[in-house]
N, C-alpha and C positions, 0 to 999 in steps of 0.2 A: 779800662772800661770801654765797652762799644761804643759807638758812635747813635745818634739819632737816626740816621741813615740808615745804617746797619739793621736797625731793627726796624724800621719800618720796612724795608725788604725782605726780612725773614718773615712780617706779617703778612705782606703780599704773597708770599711762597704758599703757608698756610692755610689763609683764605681761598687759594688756588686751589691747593690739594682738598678743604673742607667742599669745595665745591662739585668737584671731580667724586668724593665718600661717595659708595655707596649704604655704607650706613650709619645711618642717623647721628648712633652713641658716637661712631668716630668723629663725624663732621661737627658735633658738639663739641666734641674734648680738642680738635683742630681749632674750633672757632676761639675756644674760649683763651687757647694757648694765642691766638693772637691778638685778643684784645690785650692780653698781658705785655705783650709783645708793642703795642704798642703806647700802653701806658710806660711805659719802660721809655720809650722815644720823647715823651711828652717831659722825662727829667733828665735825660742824659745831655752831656755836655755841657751842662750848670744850665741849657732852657729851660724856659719858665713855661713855656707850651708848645706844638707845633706849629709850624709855620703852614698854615693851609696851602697856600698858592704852592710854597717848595713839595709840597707833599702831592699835590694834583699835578706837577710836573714831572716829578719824577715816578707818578703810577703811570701819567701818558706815556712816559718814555721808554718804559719795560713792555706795554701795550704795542709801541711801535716798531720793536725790536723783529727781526725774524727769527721762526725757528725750524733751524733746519734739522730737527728729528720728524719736525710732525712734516716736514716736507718733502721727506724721504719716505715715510708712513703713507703719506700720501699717495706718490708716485708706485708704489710696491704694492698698492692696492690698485689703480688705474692699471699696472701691465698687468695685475693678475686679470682685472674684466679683462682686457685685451686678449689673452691668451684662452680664454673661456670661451 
């Protein structure tokens, strides 16, 4: 069985991606698959609920993370103005 963790991250994922839909019906069927996603977290590992503070720290920590696809994205967009 996954971990509490586990899925609260793959809801984080989710939510990302529902947020990024551009349509509706998807970012619906996204959203809804993460609230499952997270009621799922709310029973695993024999908890009796989430731990809110663990759960607002570990969403700041994914938030604080770099990533370096969108910063490659970035930069390949700045040399093309450049080059234009």
């Amino acid at each position: 069985m996954a971990s509490a963790r586990y899925y609260r991250k793959q809801a984080q994922l989710l939510m990302m991606w529902a947020l990024a839909a551009r349509d509706s019906d998807q970012a619906t069927q996204l959203t809804a698959r993460a609230i499952d996603l997270l009621q799922r977290s709310m029973t695993a590992d024999g908890s009796r609920g989430i731990d809110l503070d663990q759960a607002i720290m570990e969403f700041n920590d994914g938030q604080m993370c770099r990533r370096p696809i969108l910063q490659q994205q970035q930069r390949q967009v700045r040399d093309k103005r450049n080059n234009e």
